[in-house]
C-alpha positions as semicolon CSV with decimal commas, in nm:
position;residue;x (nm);y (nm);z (nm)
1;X;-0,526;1,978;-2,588
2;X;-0,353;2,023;-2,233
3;X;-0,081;1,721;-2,169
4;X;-0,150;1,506;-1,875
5;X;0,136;1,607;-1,597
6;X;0,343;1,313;-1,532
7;X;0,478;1,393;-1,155
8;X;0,814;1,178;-1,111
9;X;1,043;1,203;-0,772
10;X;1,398;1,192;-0,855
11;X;1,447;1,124;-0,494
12;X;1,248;0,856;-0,473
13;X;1,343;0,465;-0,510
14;X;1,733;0,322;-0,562
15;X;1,748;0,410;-0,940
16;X;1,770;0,727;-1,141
17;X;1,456;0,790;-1,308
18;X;1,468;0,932;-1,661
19;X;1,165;1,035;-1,842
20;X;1,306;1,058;-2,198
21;X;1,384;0,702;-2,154
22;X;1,025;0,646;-2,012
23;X;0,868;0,789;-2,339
24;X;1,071;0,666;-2,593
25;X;0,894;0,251;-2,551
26;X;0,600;0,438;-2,564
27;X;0,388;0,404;-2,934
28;X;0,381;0,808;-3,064
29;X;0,022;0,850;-3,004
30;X;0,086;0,809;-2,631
31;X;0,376;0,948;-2,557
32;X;0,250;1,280;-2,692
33;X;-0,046;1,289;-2,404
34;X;0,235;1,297;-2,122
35;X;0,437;1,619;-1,982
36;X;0,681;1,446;-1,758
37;X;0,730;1,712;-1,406
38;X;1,008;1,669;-1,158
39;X;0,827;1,680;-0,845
40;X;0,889;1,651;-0,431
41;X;0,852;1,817;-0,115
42;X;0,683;2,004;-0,022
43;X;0,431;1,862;-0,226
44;X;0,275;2,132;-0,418
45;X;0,017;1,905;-0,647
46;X;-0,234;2,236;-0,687
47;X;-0,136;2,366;-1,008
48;X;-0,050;2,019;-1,164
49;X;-0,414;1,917;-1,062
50;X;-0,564;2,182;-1,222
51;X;-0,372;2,066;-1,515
52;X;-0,478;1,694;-1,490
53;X;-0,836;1,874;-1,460
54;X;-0,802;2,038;-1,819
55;X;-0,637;1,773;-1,970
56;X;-0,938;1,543;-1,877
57;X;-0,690;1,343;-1,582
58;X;-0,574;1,103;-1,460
59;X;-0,288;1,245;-1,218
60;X;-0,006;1,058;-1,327
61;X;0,296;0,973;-0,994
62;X;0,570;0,799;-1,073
63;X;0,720;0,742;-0,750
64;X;0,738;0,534;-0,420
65;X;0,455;0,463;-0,168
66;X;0,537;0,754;-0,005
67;X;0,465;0,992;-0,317
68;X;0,176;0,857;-0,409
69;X;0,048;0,900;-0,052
70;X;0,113;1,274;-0,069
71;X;-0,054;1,289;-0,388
72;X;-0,375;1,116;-0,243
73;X;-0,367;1,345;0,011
74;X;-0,412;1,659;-0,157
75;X;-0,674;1,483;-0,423
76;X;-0,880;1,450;-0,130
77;X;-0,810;1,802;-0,002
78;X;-0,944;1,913;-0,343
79;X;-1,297;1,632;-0,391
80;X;-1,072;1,400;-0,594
81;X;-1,169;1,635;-0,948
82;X;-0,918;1,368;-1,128
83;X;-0,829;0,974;-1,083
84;X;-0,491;0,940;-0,920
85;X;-0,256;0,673;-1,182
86;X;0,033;0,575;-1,005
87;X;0,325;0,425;-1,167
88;X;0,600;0,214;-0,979
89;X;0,926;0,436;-0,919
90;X;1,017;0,364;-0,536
91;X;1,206;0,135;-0,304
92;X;0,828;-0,133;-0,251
93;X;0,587;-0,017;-0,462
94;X;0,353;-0,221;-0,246
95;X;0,046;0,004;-0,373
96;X;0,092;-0,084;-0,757
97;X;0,163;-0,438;-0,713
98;X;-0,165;-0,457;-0,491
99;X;-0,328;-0,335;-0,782
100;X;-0,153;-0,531;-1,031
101;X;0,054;-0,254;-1,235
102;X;0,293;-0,394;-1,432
103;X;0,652;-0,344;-1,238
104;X;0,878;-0,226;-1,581
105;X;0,783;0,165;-1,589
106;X;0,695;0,211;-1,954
107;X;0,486;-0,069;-1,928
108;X;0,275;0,041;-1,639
109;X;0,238;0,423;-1,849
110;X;0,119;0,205;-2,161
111;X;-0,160;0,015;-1,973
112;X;-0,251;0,288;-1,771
113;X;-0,291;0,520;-2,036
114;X;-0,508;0,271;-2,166
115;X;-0,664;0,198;-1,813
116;X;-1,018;0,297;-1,679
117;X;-1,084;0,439;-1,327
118;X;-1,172;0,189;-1,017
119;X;-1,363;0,363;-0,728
120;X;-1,177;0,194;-0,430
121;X;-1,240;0,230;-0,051
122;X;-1,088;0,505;0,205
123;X;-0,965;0,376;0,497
124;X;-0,889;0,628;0,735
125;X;-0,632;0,618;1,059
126;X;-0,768;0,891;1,346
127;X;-0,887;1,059;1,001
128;X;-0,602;1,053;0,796
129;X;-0,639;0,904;0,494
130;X;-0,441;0,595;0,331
131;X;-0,472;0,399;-0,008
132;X;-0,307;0,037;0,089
133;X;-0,201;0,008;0,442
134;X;-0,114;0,109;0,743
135;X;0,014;-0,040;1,079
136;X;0,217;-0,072;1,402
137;X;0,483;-0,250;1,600
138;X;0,785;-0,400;1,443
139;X;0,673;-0,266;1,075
140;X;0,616;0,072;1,194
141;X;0,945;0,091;1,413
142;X;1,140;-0,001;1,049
143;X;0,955;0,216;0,836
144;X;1,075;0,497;1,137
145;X;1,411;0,388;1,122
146;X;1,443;0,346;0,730
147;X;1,273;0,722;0,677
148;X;1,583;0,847;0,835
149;X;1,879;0,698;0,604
150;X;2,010;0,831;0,298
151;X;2,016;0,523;0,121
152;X;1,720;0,325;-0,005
153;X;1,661;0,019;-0,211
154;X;1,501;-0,316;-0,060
155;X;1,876;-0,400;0,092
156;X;1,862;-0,110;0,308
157;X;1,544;-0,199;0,409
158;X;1,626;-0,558;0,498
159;X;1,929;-0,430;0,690
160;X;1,692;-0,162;0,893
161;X;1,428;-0,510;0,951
162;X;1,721;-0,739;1,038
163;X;1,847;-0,413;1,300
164;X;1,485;-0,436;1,458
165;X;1,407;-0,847;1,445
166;X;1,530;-0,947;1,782
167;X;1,463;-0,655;1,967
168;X;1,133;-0,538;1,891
169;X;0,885;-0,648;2,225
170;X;0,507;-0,761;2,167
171;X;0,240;-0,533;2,236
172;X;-0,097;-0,596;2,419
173;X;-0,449;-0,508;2,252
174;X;-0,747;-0,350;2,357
175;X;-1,007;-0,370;2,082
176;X;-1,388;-0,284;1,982
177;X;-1,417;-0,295;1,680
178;X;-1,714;-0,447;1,421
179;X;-1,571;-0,756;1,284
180;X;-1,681;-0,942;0,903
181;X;-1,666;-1,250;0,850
182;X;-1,379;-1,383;0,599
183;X;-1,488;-1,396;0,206
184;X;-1,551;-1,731;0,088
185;X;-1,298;-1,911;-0,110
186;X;-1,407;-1,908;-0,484
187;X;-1,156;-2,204;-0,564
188;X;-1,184;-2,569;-0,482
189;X;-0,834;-2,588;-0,336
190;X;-0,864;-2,287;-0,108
191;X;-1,217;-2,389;0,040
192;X;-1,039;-2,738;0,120
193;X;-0,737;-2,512;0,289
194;X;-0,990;-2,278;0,500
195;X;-1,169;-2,595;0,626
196;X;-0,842;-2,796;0,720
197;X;-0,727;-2,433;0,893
198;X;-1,126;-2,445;1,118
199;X;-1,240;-2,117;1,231
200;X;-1,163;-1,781;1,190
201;X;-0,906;-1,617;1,368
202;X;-1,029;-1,410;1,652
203;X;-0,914;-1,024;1,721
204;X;-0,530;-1,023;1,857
205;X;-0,463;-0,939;2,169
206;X;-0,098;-0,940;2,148
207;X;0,114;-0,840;1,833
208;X;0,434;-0,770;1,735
209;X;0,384;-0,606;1,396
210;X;0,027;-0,561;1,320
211;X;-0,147;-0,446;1,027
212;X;-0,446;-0,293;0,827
213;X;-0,486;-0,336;0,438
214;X;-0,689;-0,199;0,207
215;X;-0,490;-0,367;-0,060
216;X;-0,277;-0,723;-0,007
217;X;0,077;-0,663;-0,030
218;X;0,320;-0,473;0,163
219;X;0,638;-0,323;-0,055
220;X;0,917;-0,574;-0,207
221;X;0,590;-0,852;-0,324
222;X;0,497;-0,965;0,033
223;X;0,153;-1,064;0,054
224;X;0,059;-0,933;0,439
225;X;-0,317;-1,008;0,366
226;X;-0,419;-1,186;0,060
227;X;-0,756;-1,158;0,115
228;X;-0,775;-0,772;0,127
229;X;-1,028;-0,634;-0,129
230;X;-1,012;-0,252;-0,177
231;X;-1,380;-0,266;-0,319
232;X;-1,560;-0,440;-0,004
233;X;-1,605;-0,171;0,301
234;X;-1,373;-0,344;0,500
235;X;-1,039;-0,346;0,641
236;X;-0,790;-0,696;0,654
237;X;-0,611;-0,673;0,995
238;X;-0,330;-0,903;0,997
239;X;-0,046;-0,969;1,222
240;X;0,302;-1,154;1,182
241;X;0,447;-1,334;1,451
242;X;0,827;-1,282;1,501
243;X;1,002;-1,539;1,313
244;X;1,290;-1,745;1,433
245;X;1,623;-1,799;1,206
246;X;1,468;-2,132;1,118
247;X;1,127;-1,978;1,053
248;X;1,318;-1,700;0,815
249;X;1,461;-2,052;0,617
250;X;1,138;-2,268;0,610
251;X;0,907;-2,036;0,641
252;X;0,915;-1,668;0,508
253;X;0,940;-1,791;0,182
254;X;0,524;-1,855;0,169
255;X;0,484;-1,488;0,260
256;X;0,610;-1,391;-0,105
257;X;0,397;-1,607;-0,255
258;X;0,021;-1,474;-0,360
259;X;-0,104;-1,829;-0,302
260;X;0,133;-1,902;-0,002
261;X;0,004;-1,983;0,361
262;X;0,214;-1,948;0,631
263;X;0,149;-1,999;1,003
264;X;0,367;-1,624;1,072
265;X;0,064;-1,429;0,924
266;X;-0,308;-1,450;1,047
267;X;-0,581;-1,240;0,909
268;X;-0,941;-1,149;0,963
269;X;-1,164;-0,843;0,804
270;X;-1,356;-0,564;1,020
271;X;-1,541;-0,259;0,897
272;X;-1,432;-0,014;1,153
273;X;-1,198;-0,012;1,522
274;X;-1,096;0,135;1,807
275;X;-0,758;0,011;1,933
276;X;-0,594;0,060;2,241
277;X;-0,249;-0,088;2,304
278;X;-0,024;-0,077;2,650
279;X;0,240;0,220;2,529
280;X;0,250;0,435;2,282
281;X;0,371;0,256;1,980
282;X;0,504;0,403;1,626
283;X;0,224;0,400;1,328
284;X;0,277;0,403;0,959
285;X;0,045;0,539;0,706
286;X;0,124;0,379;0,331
287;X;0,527;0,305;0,482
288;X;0,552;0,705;0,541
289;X;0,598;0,764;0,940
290;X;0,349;0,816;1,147
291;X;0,321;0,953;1,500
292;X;0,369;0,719;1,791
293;X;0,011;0,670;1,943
294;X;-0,116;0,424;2,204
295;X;-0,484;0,450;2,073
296;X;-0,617;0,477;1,727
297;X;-0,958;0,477;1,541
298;X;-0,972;0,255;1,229
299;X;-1,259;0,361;0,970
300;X;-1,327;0,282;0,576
301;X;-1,521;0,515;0,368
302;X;-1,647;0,265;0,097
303;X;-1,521;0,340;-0,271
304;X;-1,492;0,705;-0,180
305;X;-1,114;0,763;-0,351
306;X;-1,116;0,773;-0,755
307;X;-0,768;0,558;-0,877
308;X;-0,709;0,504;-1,203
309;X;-0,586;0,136;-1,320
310;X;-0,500;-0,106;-1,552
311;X;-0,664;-0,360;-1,716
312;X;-0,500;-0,638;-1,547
313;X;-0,671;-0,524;-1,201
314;X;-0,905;-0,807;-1,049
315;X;-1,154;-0,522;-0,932
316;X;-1,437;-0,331;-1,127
């Protein structure tokens, strides 16, 4: 029987990635289902599909956001034949945390190889595809900036952020857009919270970093929209307000916390958009650039993308 490809980006992420060392915590029975494949630009997955295909999939990525963006991509371009597993190997890994993959490597191949496949909603920007998020303003301009270093690693990242914090202006918004109403609390403590916090928060119509998420946390563990939901046929737009150096102290903190509520971030959930802004702003599509745009159309395609998942993941 045909090994299931293991695609890993040595370029990806701050640390070396070695595969023997991958395998080896692996019990012999697994390891011996995996073919670990070096793999980059320019992002040739055709004949490691048609291997995934023959071994009976998943498509195994061990790499950043950014890979496992690219490998979406041409799933899609080929009807998604084979779930898309995606093991954390890059600078956020904002994608496999959403999802709840275990963060030690080995341990996310061990429950994935054990996993089961969740059919998750498409959201689409001007009809390009993404799997967690994508956005604009302040976030985009530092995913721009960070795409063109060397370096990588969450310190380089903080430096590019900390390079863009004071600087970065507001935009204004132009929306229509179908709006849902927020999903009710399950828990006793959160109902109490969204009635102390009143009504919903209305559609923006200035930002400074703005967001759309399929999935709840950005890269590094920060929750940008807890109450995303990859299974619902909706979008969670949130925005963060530009935080002062107190607000970075007293503040910030909440937004790396899944239960945390913070007064930076608000949220609300639509099913589809049309956004106009006053300049052409930068855009990024799962952290990857994007091109600057001063318009956009926001869309989902409900559970329309095949990923494949551990058991720990809260959705079926």
């Amino acid at each position: 029987m045909k090994k299931l490809p293991l695609l890993f980006n040595p370029a990806s992420g701050s640390r070396p990635k070695d595969p023997d060392a991958l395998l080896r915590g692996l019990p012999r029975d697994l390891w011996e289902r995996v073919e670990p494949v070096a793999f980059g630009p320019p992002w040739d997955f055709e004949p490691h599909i048609a291997v995934a295909q023959t071994a009976e999939g998943p498509l195994l990525v061990w790499g950043g956001d950014g890979s496992i963006h690219h490998a979406a991509r041409a799933l899609l371009d080929r009807g998604c034949p084979v779930p898309l597993g995606a093991l954390p190997g890059g600078s956020g890994n904002g994608l496999v945390q959403g999802l709840r993959t275990p963060l030690e490597p080995t341990g996310a191949l061990h429950r994935l190889l054990e996993g089961r496949e969740l059919r998750m909603d498409l959201p689409r920007l001007d009809g390009v595809p993404f799997l967690n998020l994508c956005g604009t303003g302040f976030e985009a301009a530092v995913a721009h900036r960070f795409g063109t270093l060397e370096s990588r690693g969450f310190a380089t990242y903080a430096r590019c952020a900390l390079g863009l914090w004071r600087t970065w202006p507001e935009a204004a918004l132009h929306w229509d857009a179908e709006c849902l109403p927020m999903p009710i609390p399950t828990a006793a403590s959160q109902r109490l919270r969204a009635a102390f916090q009143g009504a919903q928060a209305e559609l923006p119509d200035r930002a400074w970093s703005l967001c759309f998420a399929n999935l709840p946390l950005y890269g590094s563990g920060l929750w940008i929209a807890p109450g995303a939901d990859p299974t619902s046929g909706a979008l969670q737009w949130a925005t963060l307000a530009r935080p002062s150096g107190f607000d970075l102290v007293s503040k910030a903190y909440e937004l790396f916390r899944e239960g945390g509520q913070c007064s930076l971030r608000r949220e609300g959930r639509l099913r589809r958009a049309t956004l106009r802004l006053d300049r052409a702003m930068p855009w990024h599509l799962d952290g990857e650039p994007a091109p600057e745009r001063d318009r956009a159309e926001l869309s989902v395609e409900p559970r329309a993308f095949r990923m494949w998942v551990t058991g720990a993941c809260p959705w079926t």
